[in-house]
C-alpha positions in Angstrom: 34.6 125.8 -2.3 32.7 125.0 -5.1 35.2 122.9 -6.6 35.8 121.5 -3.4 31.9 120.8 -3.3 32.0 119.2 -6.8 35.0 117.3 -6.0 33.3 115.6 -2.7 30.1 115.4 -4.3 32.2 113.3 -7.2 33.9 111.2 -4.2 30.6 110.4 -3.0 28.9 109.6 -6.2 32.1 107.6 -6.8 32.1 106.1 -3.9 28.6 105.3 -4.5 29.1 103.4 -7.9 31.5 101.7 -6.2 29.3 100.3 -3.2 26.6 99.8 -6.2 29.7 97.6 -7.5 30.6 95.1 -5.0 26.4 94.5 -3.5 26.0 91.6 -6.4 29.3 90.0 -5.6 28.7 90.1 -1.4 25.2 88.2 -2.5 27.2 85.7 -4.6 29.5 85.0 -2.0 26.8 85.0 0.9 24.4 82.5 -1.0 27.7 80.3 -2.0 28.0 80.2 1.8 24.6 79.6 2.3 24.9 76.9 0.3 27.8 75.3 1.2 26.1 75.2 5.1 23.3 73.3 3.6 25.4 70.6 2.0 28.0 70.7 4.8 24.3 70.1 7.1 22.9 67.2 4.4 26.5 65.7 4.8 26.7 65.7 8.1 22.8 63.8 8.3 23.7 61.2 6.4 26.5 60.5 8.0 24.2 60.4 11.2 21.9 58.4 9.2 24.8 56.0 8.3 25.9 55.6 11.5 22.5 55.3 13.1 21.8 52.5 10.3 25.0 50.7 11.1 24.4 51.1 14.9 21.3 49.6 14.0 22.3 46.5 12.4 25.0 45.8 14.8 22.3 45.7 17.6 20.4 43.4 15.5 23.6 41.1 14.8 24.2 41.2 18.7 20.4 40.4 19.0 20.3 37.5 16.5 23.6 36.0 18.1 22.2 36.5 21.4 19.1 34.9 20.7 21.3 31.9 19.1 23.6 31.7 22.5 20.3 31.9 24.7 18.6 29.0 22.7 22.1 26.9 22.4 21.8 27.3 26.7 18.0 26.8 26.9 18.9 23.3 24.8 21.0 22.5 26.8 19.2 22.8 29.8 16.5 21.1 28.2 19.1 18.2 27.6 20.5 18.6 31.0 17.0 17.7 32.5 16.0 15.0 30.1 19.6 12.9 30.8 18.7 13.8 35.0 14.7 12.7 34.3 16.3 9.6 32.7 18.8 8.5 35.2 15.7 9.4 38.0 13.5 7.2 36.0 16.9 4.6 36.0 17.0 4.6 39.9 13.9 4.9 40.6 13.0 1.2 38.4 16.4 -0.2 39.6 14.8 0.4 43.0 11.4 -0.3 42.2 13.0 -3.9 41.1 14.9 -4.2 44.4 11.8 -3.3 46.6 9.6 -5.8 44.4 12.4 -8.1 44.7 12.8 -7.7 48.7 8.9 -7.9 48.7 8.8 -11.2 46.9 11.4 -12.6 49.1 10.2 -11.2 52.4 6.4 -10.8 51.7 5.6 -14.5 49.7 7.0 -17.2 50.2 6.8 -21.3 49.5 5.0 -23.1 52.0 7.4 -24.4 54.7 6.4 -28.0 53.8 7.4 -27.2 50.4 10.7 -25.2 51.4 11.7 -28.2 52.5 11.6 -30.1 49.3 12.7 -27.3 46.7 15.6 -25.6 46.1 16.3 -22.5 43.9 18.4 -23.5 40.6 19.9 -20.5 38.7 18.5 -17.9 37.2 16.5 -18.7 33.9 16.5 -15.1 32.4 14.3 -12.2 33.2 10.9 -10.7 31.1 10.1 -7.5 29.9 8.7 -6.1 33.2 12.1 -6.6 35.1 11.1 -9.5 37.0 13.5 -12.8 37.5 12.6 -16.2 36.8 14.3 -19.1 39.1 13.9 -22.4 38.3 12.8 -24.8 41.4 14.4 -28.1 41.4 13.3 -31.2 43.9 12.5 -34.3 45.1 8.4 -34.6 46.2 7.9 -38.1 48.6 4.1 -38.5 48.3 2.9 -40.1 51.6 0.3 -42.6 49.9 -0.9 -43.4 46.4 -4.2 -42.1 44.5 -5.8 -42.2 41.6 -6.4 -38.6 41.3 -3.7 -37.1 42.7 -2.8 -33.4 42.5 -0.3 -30.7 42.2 -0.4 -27.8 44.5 2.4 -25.4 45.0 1.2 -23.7 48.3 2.6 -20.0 49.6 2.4 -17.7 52.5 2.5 -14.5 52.8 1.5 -11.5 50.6 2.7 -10.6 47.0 2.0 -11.6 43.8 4.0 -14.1 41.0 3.8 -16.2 37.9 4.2 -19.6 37.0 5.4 -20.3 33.8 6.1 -23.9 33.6 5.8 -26.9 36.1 7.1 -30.8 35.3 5.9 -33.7 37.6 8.2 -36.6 37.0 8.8 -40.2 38.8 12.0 -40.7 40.1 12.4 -43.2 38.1 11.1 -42.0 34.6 12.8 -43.8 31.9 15.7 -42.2 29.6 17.6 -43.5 27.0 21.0 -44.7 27.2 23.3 -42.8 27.6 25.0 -41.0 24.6 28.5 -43.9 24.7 25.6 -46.0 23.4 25.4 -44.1 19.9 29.5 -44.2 19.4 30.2 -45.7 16.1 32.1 -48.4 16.5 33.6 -48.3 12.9 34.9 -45.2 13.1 36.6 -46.0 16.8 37.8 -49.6 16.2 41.5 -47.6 15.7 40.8 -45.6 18.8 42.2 -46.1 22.4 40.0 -45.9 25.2 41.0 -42.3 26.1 40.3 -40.5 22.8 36.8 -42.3 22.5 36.0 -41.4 25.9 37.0 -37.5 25.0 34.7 -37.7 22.0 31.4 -38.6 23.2 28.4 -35.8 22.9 26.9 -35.0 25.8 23.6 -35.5 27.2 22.4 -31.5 27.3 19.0 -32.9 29.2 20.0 -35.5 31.3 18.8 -33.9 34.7 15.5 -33.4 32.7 13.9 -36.8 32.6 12.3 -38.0 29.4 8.5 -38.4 29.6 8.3 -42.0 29.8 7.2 -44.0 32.3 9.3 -46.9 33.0 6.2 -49.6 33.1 4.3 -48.2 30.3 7.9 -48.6 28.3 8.2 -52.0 29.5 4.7 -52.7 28.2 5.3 -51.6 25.1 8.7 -53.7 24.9 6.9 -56.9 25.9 4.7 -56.6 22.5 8.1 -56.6 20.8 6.2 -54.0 18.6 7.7 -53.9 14.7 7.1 -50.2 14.0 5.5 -47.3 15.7 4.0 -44.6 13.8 3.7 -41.0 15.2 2.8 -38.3 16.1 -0.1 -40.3 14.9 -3.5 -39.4 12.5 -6.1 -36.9 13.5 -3.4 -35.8 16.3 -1.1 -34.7 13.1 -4.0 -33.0 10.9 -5.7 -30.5 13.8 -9.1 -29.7 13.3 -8.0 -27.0 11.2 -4.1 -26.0 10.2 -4.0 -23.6 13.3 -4.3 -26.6 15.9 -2.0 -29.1 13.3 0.9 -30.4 15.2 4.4 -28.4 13.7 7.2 -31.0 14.6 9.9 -28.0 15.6 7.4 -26.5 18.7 8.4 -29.8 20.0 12.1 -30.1 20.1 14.8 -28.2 22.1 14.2 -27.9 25.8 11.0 -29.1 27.3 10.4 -25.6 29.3 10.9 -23.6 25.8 8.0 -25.6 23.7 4.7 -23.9 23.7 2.5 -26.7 23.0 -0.5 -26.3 21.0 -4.4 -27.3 21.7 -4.8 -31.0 20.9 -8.5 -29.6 19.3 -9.4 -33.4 17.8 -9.5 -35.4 21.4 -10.1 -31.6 23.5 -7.0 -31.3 25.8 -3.6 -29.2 25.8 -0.9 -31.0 24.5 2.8 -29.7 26.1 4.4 -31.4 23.4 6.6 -32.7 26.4 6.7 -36.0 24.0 8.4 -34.9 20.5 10.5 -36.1 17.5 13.5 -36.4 19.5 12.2 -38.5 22.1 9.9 -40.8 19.9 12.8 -41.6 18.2 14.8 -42.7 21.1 12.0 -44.7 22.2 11.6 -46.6 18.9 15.4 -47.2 19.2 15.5 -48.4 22.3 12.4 -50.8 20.9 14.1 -51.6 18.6 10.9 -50.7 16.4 11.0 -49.3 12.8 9.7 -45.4 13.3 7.3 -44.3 10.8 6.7 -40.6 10.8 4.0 -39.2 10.0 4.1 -35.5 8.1 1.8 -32.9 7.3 0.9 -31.9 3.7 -0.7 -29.2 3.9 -3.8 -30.2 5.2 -6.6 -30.7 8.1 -9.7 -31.8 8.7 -11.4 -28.3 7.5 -8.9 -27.1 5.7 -6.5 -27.6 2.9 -3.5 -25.1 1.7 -3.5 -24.3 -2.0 -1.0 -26.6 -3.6 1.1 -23.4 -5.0 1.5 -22.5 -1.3 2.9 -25.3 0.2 6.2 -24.2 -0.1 4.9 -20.4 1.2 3.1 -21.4 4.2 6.4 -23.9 5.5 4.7 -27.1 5.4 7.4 -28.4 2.5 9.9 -27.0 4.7 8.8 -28.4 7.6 8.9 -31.9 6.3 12.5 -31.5 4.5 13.6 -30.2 7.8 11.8 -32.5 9.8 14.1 -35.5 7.6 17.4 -33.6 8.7 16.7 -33.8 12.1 16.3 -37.4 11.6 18.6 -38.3 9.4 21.5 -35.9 8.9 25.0 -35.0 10.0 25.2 -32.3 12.1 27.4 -29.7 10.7 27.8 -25.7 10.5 25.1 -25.2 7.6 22.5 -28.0 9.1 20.7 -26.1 11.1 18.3 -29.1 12.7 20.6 -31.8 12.4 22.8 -29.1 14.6 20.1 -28.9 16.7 19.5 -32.5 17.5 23.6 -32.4 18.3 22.9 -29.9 21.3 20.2 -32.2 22.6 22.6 -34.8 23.1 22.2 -37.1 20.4 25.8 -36.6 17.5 24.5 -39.8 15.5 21.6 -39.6 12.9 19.0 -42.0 13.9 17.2 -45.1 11.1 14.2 -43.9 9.1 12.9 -45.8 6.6 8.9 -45.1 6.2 7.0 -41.3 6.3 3.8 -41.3 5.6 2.6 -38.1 3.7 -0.8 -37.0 5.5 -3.7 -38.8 7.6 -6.9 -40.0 5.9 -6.7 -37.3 3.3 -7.6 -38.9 0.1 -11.0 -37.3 -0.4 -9.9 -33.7 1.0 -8.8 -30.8 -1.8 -5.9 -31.3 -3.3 -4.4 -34.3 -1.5 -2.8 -35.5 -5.0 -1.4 -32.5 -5.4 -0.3 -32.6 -2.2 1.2 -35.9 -2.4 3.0 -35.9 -5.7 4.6 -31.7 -4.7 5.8 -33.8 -1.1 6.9 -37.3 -2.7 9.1 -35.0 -5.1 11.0 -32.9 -3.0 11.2 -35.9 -0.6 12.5 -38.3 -3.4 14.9 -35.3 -4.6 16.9 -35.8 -1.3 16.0 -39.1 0.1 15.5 -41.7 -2.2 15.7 -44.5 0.0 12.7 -43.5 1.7 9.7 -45.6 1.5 6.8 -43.8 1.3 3.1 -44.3 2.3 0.2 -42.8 0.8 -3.7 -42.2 2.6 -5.2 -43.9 -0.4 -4.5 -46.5 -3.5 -3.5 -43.2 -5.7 -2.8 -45.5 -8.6 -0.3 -45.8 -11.2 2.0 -42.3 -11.9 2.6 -41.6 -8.0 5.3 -42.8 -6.2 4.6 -44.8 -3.2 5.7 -48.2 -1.6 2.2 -48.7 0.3 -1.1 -47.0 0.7 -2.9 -46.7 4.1 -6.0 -48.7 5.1 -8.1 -47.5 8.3 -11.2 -48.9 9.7 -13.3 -48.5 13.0 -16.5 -50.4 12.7 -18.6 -52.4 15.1 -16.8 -55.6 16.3 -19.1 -58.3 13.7 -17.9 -56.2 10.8 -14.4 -56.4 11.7 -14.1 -59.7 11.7 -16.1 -59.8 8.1 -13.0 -57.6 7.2 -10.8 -60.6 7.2 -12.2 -61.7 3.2 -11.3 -58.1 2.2 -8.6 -58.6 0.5 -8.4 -62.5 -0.3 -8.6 -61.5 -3.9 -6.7 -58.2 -3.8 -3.9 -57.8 -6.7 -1.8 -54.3 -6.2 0.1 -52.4 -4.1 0.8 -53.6 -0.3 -1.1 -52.3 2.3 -0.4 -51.1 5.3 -3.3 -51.2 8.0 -2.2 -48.0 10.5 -5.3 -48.1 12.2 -7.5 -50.7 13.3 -10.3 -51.6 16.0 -13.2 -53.2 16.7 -15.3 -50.6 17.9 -17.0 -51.3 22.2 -18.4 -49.3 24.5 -15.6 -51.7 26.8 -12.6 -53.2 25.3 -14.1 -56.4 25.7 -13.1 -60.1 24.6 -15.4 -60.0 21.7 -14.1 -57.0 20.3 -10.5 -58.6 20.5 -11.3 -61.8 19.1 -12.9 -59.8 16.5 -9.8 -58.1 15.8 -7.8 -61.4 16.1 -10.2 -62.5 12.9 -9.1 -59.8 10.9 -5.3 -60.2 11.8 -5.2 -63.6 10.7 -6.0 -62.1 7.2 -3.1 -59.9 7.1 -1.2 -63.0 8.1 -2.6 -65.1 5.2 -2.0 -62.0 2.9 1.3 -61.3 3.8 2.5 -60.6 0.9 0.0 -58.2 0.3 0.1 -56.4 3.7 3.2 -54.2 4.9 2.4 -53.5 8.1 -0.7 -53.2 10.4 -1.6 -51.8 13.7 -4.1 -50.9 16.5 -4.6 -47.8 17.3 -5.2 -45.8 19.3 -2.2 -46.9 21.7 -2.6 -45.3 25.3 -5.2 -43.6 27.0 -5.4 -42.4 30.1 -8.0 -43.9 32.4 -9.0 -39.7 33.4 -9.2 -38.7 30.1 -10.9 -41.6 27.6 -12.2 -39.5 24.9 -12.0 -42.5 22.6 -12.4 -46.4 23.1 -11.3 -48.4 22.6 -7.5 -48.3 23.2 -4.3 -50.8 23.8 -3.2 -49.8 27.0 -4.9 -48.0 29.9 -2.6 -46.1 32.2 -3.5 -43.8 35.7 -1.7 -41.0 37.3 -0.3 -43.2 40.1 2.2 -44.8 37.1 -0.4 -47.9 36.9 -1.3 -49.7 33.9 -3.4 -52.5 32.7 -3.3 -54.0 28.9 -6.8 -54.3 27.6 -7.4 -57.6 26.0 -6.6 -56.1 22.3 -3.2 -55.9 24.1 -3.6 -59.6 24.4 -4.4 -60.7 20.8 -1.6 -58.3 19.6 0.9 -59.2 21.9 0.0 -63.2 20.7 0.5 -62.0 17.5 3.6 -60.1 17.6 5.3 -62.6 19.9 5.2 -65.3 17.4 5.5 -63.1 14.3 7.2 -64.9 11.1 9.2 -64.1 8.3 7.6 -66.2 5.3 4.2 -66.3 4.6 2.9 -69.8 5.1 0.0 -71.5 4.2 -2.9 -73.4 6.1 -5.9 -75.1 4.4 -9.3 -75.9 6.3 -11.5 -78.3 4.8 -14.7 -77.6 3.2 -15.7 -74.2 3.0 -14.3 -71.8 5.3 -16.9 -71.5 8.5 -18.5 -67.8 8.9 -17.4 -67.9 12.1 -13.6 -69.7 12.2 -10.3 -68.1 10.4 -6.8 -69.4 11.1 -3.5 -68.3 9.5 -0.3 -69.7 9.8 3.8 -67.6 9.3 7.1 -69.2 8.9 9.9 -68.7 11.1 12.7 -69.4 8.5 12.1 -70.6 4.8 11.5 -74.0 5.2 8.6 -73.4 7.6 10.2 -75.8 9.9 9.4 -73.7 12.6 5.9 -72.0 12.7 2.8 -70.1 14.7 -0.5 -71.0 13.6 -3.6 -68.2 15.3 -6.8 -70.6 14.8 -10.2 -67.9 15.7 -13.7 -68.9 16.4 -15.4 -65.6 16.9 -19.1 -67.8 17.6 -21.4 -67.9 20.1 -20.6 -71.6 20.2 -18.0 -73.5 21.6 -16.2 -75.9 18.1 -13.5 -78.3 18.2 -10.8 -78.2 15.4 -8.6 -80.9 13.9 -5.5 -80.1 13.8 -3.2 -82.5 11.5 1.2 -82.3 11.5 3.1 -83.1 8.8 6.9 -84.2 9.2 9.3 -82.2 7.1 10.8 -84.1 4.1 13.8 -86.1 5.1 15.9 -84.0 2.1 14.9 -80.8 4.5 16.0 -82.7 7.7 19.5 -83.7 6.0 19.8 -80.0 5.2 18.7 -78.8 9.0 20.7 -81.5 10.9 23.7 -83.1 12.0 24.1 -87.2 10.9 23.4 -87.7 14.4 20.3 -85.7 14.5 18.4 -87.1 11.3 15.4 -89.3 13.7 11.8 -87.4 13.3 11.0 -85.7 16.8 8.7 -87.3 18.7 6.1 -85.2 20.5 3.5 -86.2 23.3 1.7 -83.4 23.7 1.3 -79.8 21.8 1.5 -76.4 24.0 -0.7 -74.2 22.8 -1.9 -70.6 24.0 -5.7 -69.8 24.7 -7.4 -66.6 25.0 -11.0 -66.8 25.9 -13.4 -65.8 29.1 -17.0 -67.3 30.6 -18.3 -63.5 29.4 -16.9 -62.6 26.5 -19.0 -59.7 25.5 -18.1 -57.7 28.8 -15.4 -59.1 30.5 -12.1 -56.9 30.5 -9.2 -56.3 32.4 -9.0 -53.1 34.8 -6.5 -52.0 37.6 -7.7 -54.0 40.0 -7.4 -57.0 38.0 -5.2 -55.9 35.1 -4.3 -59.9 34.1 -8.0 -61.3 34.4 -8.0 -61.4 30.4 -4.7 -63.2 29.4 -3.4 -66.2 27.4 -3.4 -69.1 29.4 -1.0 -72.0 28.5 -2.6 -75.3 27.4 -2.1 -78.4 26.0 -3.3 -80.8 23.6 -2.7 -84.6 23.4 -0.9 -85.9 20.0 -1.9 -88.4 18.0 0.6 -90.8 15.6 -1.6 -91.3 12.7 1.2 -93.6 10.4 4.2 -92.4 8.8 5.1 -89.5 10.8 1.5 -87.8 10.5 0.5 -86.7 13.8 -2.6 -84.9 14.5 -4.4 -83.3 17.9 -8.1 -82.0 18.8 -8.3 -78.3 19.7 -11.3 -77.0 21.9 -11.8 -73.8 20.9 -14.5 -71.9 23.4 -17.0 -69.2 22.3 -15.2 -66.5 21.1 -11.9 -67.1 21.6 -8.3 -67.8 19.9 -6.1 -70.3 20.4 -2.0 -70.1 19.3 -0.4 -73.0 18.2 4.3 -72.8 17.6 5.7 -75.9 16.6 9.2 -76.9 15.4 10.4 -79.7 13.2 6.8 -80.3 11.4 4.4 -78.2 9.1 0.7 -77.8 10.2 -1.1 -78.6 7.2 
């Protein structure tokens, strides 16, 4: 039992040790497992983590491309309602137009008076608003004359419209001829009749007549004027450069020119009257056109000389000359233009003047010489005309002369230039200054006319000015023609003298002595109608209070001259009774004038003296010269000595 005691106790203590034994290792292997929980539990977090994170920045992607998607739509909504606010707006002004167009046509309309008259043309083009411009053509029968007539375009109705441009013409306004008049006939001598025809330009404004009236045209033809100069002086020059003319507002079509303010005589100008048409009319004169140009400067102001060619005015002249005198073709822009107006053929220039009384203004020289250049550069035939005597180193075939003085000092111009050596002069302006173009004033004139004829070969060309004036509007006297709004005219007696004087114009200068001393109140001049004088006009002037009688003596040409003039047969002097002669004179010669009631009171009347044989083919005759008067004497187949 012992034993057996020992031996369990020994199981038990062995059994002991061995439990003692394997405690460490169970704690290795719990805490290993303990351990391996916590990873495994770490693991699975960040996987969670992971997952959550890439939830997370899915959601945001789906966000961000959601928000993308939402603003693409919201665009194009926005898009959507502009194009829809846009075609509103469309219909709603298309409508707009249609109502304000129905309004105008329903609510406003032309007096029925005037319906009757005018018709709608086409359409002319439409403004910035929307609205529609018609052009209203007719024919207006006035049922009596006036003097102060008036345009009224009458409506009824309600509504409102605009007028941009209104024309009052005669019926039987004057135009030019017709554009078979400017074929060139060298060019079409080898052409049939059917190709010419095919070939001529046409008249783009012949509905549109020209602004001439037919009488005042006819007046101006029976001076048998030889030049006209235009646009003119102060009318050219402006009061300053913003009111100077510019030549190319006045071409194209009448209802496209702006006009500008005519600031020197205070009225609009339409400019209805332009290059184009003044040179038709001078053609249709048969008149030398001299065209006047702009340098530069006006009467208050004057362009630097290094700007003329910045500020256009070179350009305007050099352009102006292509207009005139070039052949239209695909780079000549103004020559082109003058094509489309209806005219193919370049006209005849032969004179511009470079400015208007602009010799003691800045920098005319400059001017001058910078123009004359580029002028010379292109068109060297051109004869040109200077304001003032500029002297030797400029280029010029004349200088200008002007003068308005009282009508005593005009005719104590006529000793001027008696003794004058230089350049010719050309006299573009002259008058005898009267509160009424009176007979004194032209005989005054007259004086100083007979100068330029005794001068002749010192004077180029000379003229009065102004030319026309309307009898509403005289903001200068005195003028050459006085016209009214009914289409009436009356010539005042300047128009007299200078129709005298053109009418028996000459070609040689001749010469006429008085004896003695000349008298302070007498002048008389004398021109050549060919070179042997065979046929002349002598202009005899007594601008006195006093009535004086004149001798006039006729000398027979030189039988050597006769031999060269005549047939055998015709080789007998001629033998003359009595000598024709033209008188200008009046019982009041310091205030009788014409007017429209008596616009011929005031004219030449034919006379005649007896002639006196006097031995060996001298002949001479007594002329009666009244107070202030002129007297015209033409003869043929003698000289007046």
């Amino acid at each position: 039992q012992q034993q057996q005691q020992q031996q369990q106790q020994q199981r038990q203590q062995e059994k002991k040790a061995g439990v003692a034994s394997m405690l460490p290792r169970a704690q290795n292997l719990g805490q290993q497992r303990v351990d391996n929980q916590v990873l495994s539990l770490l693991q699975q977090q960040e996987q969670q983590l992971e997952q959550t994170r890439k939830l997370v920045l899915q959601q945001m992607q789906q966000q961000t491309e959601e928000g993308k998607r939402r603003e693409q739509e919201a665009e194009e909504e926005r898009r959507r309602a502009l194009e829809e606010m846009q075609q509103l707006q469309r219909v709603e002004e298309e409508a707009r137009r249609k109502a304000e167009e129905e309004r105008r046509r329903q609510g406003l309309q032309l007096h029925p008076h005037l319906q009757q008259q005018l018709v709608q043309g086409d359409d002319v083009g439409s403004d910035s608003l929307g609205g529609i411009w018609h052009e209203m053509v007719g024919l207006m029968t006035p049922t009596e004359s006036t003097m102060d007539a008036r345009l009224a375009i009458r409506f009824t109705g309600a509504g409102y419209l605009c007028i941009e441009w209104v024309s009052l013409m005669p019926e039987d306004a004057w135009n030019p001829p017709k554009a078979d008049a400017q074929e060139n006939t060298k060019d079409a001598e080898d052409e049939d009749e059917e190709s010419k025809a095919a070939d001529l330009p046409a008249l783009r404004f012949s509905d549109k007549p020209y602004p001439f009236n037919r009488a005042l045209v006819k007046a101006l033809s029976d001076m048998q004027p030889q030049f006209m100069r235009f646009p003119g002086g102060a009318f050219v020059e402006g009061v300053d450069l913003g009111t100077a003319l510019r030549w190319k507002s006045t071409v194209g079509p009448p209802e496209r020119r702006p006009g500008h303010p005519n600031a020197n005589w205070g009225y609009w100008s339409t400019d209805g009257l332009g290059l184009f048409e003044f040179m038709e009319l001078a053609e249709e004169l048969d008149t030398e056109p001299v065209w006047v140009v702009n340098v530069g400067i006006s009467q208050s102001e004057s362009t630097n000389p290094d700007q003329l060619i910045s500020d256009g005015w070179l350009q305007d002249t050099l352009d102006a000359l292509e207009f005139i005198l070039e052949d239209a073709a695909p780079e000549k822009r103004w020559a082109n233009l003058r094509a489309s107006m209806g005219r193919d053929l370049p006209w005849s220039l032969t004179y511009v003047t470079l400015g208007n009384e602009e010799c003691l203004r800045p920098w005319y020289a400059q001017h001058y010489e910078r123009v004359a250049s580029a002028i010379r550069a292109r068109y060297s035939r051109l004869k040109l005309i200077a304001n003032c005597d500029l002297g030797p180193g400029f280029d010029y075939a004349a200088w200008e002369f002007h003068t308005y003085r009282d009508a005593g000092s005009t005719f104590r111009l006529r000793t001027l230039f008696d003794e004058y050596q230089g350049r010719p002069v050309a006299v573009t302006e002259f008058a005898a200054m009267t509160s009424a173009e009176t007979v004194q004033g032209a005989i005054a004139e007259a004086g100083l006319m007979t100068a330029m004829e005794r001068n002749c070969d010192k004077f180029m060309m000379g003229a009065f000015a102004p030319l026309l004036g309307h009898a509403q509007l005289r903001s200068w006297r005195p003028n050459l023609i006085v016209f009214g709004s009914d289409g009436s005219w009356y010539g005042t007696p300047s128009y007299e003298v200078q129709k005298l004087f053109m009418n028996s114009a000459g070609s040689y200068c001749g010469q006429v002595r008085m004896d003695g001393s000349r008298d302070s109140h007498l002048d008389a001049s004398l021109v050549c109608k060919d070179e042997l004088c065979s046929s002349s006009a002598t202009k005899i002037v007594n601008y006195g209070a006093n009535a004086t009688e004149i001798l006039l003596r006729l000398k027979p040409l030189p039988l050597s001259k006769m031999l060269d003039r005549f047939s055998p047969g015709m080789m007998q002097h001629p033998k003359i009774a009595k000598l024709p002669l033209w008188e200008l004179s009046s019982q009041n010669p310091s205030i009788d004038s014409n007017g429209f009631m008596k616009p011929r009171v005031l004219s030449p009347r034919e006379k005649y003296s007896v002639i006196r044989n006097i031995g060996r083919g001298w002949r001479e005759a007594n002329i009666h010269l009244p107070p202030y008067s002129m007297v015209l004497v033409e003869v043929k187949d003698v000289y007046v000595v």
